[in-house]
N, C-alpha and C positions, 0 to 999 in steps of 0.2 A: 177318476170318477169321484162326484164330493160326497165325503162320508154323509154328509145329511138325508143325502139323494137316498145314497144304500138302506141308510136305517129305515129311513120311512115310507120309501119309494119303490123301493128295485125288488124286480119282480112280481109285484102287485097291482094285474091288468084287473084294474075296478070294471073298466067296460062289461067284463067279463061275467061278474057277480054283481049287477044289479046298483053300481058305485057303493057299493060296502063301504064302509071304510078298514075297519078291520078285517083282514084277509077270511075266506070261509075257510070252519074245518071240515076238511072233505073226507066223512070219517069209511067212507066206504074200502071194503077189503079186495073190490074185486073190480072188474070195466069191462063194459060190454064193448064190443067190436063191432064196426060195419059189413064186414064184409070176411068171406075166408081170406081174401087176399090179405086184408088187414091184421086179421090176426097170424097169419102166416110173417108180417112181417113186425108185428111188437112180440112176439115170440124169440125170431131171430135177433132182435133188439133188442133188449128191455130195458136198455141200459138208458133209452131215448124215448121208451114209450109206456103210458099206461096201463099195466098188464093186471098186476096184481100188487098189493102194497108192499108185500113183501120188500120189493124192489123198488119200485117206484109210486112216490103220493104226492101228490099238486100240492099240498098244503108243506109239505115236509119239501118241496122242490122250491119254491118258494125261499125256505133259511135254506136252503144248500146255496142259491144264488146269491143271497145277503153276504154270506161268511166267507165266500169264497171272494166276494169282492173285497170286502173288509182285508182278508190277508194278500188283494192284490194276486191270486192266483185262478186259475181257469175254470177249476168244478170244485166238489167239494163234495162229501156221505155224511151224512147224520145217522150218527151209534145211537142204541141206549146208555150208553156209557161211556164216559172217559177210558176207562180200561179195555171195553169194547172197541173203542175209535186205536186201541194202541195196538191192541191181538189182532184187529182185522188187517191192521196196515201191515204189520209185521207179517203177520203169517200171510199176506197175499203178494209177499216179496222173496222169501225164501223160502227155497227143498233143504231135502235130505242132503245131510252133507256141509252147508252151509255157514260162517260162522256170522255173527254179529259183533262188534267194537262198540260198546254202551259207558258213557258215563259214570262214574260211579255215585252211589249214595242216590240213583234217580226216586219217582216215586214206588214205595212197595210193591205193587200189583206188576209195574212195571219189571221191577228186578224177578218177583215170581214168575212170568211170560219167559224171560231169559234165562233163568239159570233153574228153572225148575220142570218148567211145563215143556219148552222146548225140546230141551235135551230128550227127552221121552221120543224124538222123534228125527233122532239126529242131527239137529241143529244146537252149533254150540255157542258160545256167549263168552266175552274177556270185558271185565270193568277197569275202568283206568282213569286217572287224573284229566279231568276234563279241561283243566287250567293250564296244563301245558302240550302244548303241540307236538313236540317230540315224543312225546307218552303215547298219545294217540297214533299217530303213526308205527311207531315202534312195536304196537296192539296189533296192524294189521296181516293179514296172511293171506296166502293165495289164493286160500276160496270164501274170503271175507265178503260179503254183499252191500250188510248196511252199517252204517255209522250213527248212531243212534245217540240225541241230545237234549236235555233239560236244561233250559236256560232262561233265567233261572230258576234254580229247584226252590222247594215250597218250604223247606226248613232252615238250611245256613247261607241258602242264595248264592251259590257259587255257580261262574258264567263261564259259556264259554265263547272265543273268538268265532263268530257265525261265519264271516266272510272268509277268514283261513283254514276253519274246518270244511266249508264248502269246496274251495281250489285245493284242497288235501284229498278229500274224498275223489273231486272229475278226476284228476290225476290218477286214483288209482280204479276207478271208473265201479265206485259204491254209491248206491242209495244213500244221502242225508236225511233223516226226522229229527225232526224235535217237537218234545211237548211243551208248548206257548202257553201252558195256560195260566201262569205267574203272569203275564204282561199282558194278554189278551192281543187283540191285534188294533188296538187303539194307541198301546206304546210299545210294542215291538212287530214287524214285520219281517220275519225271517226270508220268504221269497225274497225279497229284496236283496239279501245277502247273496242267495245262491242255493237255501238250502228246496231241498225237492218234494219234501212234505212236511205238514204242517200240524199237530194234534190238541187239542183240547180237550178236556172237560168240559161242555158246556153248561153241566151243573154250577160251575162257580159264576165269574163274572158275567159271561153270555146271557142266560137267565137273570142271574142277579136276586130271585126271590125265593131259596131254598125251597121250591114246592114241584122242582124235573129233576131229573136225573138223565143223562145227556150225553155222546161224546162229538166229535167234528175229526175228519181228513179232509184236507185239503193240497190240493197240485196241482200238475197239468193234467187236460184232458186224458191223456197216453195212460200215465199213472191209478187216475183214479178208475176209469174204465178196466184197467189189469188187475188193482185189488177188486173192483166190484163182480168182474167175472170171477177171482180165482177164491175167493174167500166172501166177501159181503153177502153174493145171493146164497152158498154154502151154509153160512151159519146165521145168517138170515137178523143181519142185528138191530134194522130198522126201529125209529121211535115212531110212537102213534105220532096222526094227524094233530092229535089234542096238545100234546106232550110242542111237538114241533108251532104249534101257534103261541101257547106259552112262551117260550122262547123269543120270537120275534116280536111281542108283547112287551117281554126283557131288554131286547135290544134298540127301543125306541128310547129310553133312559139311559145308555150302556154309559155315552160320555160326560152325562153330570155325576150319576153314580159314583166313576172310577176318579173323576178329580175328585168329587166329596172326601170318596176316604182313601184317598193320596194327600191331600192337605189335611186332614186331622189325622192323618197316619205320622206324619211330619212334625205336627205340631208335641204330639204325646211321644213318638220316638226320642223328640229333642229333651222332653223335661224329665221322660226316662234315663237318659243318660248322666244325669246329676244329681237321682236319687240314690241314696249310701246303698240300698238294698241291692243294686242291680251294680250285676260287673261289667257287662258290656252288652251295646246294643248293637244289633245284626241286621244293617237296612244300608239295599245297596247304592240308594243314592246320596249317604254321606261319606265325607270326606275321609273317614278315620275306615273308611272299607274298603279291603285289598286291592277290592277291582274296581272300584267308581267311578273310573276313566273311562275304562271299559264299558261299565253299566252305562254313562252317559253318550259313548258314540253310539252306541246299536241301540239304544232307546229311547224313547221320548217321555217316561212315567214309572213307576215302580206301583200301585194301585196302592191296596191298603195291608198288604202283608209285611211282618219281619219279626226277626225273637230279639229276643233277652235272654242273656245270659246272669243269673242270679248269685249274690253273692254265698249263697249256700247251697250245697249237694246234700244234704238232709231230705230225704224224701218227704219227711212231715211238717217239713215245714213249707215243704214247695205245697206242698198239697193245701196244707193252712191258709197258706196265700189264696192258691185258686179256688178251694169252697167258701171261701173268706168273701168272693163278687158280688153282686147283685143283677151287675149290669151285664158283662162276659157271660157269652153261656159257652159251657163247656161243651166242645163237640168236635169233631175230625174234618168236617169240609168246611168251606168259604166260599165269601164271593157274594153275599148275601144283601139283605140292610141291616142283618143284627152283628153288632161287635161279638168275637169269640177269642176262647182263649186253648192252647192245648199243650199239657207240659211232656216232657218226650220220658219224665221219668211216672209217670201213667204205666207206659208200656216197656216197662225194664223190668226182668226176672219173672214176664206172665209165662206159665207153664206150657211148656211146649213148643215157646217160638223162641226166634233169636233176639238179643237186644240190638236194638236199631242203632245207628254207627254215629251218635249224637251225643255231647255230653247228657247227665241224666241232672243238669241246670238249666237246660234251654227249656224254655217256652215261648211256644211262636203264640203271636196275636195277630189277631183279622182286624181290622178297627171300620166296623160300617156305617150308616149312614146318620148314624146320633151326636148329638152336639159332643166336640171336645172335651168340654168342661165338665159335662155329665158323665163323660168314659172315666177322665181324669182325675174326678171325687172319687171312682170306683177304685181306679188302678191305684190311689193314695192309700185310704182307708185297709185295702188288701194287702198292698204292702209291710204297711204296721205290723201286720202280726206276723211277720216274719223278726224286724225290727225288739218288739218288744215280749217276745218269745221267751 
């Protein structure tokens, strides 16, 4: 199907709404029925029928058809949230008893679902080297269910083999996910590989305009139907009608957006790499990056993410650096049009939690949709004062 079709076409019967053109928000919570027969049988259904929004909403039906074409796969739920789209898949995969085989270093929320929330309920969690296959294997056990993958993850970008972790998993006959939301499904397509579901944040790219908060599964029918009986209508995670029009709003720009700031991501990653300040840059489609072979067979883009690694571990001076921008704004998500920036030694030694498994040098940049040149007077001038400290 042509991506064009999807974004701005697929599933949006204008006949229907008067030739709108922009989809209606259908912000209604509830739908009346014809008949008892009828409600007798979107009762028994809901999964297929307009009952209650909880469950099901035309406007939010609507991007489940887009994204799930987008990743090439058969249906698709819209979370309020990326950490929503990963706790509902999960937990409407696995009982008591259960383990899971995760990646290691995934996203936060992600590793708290696994080795925190879970266990509270017998389900237990092993993290492991995602870069070698042996590891992963050697993780599994007898009452292992899912195989669970970030590829790549959102801080040092480390991948894993999607089509070998796929025939690893049938073989031992596990559920595959992974969270796609580093490549969106414009430059990476995991179905394709093998893998059997598919997760997002659609707060990042999908949206595109920091103003939803969002998440996406996507599978086969079989799949998504199983989590949406055994957990989606249970914890009820649905986004408004409003929230789900925004989004497909976002996704009529997704592929100029994501080359914009994949070419200026490119162009600032490169001049970063020759600045004395910086020790090494962390972007998986250059050459000097372990996996870049890799990253180039299962992908077709990297968007506009990657860190730096800084020539100094001085916290005051990393910080120098970063309240030093103008243009960067400091802050934890992406995927936006605003450039950002976020240092990992920010959250080193905060009271009560652990430090995150990342030099306390890295800082990852988002580079969104602002001229080059303008980010690059920023990322200069900020640097200095590390330089002449």
């Amino acid at each position: 199907m042509d991506q064009s079709y999807i974004l701005n076409h697929l599933g949006e019967e204008r006949d229907q709404y008067f030739g709108a053109i922009a989809p209606p928000v259908i912000q209604s919570s509830n739908f009346a029925l014809t008949s008892i027969a009828h409600l007798r049988e979107a009762m028994l259904a809901e999964f297929d029928h307009h009952l209650y929004t909880r469950g099901n909403n035309p406007t939010v039906a609507i991007l489940r058809k887009k994204i799930a074409a987008l990743e090439g796969t058969e249906d698709a739920l819209i979370t309020s949230s990326g950490a929503a789209a990963i706790a509902t898949a999960v937990l409407g995969l696995v009982q008591l008893g259960d383990h899971v085989v995760c990646v290691q270093n995934p996203y936060s929320w992600t590793r708290h679902l696994l080795d925190q929330f879970l266990p509270r309920f017998g389900v237990s969690a092993t993290f492991v080297d995602g870069t070698d296959l042996a590891v992963i294997e050697n993780a599994i056990l007898p009452n292992t269910r899912v195989l669970f993958l970030e590829s790549p993850n959102t801080m040092t970008f480390g991948l894993q083999d999607l089509a070998a972790c796929a025939a690893l998993a049938k073989e031992h006959q596990l559920i595959t996910c992974i969270d796609n939301s580093c490549s969106s499904p414009l430059f990476q397509k995991p179905a394709a590989f093998g893998i059997d579901l598919v997760m997002h944040s659609a707060t990042k790219y999908l949206n595109g305009h920091s103003d939803v908060v969002a998440g996406v599964i996507c599978g086969s029918r079989q799949l998504i139907q199983q989590i949406f009986d055994r957990a989606y209508m249970v914890l009820g995670p649905i986004i408004s009608p409003s929230d789900a029009a925004l989004i497909i709003r976002g996704l009529r720009t997704l592929p100029l957006r994501m080359e914009r700031s994949q070419q200026s991501a490119a162009i600032l990653a490169e001049r970063l790499s020759l600045h004395p300040a910086v020790q090494q840059v962390i972007h998986p489609w250059r050459n000097d990056f372990p996996q870049s072979e890799l990253a180039k067979k299962q992908m077709t883009g990297t968007g506009g993410l990657f860190s730096i690694l800084l020539h100094t571990t001085d916290p005051k001076a990393i910080f120098r650096f970063v309240e030093s921008l103008h243009v960067f704004l400091l802050a934890v998500s992406w995927g936006g049009h605003e450039s950002l920036i976020f240092p990992v030694a920010a959250v080193h030694q905060l009271p009560g939690k652990d430090d995150p498994p990342f030099p306390v040098n890295l800082v990852r940049l988002y580079i969104g949709l602002e001229d080059p040149e303008f980010l690059w007077a920023d990322l200069e001038q900020g640097l200095s004062r590390i330089q002449t400290a």
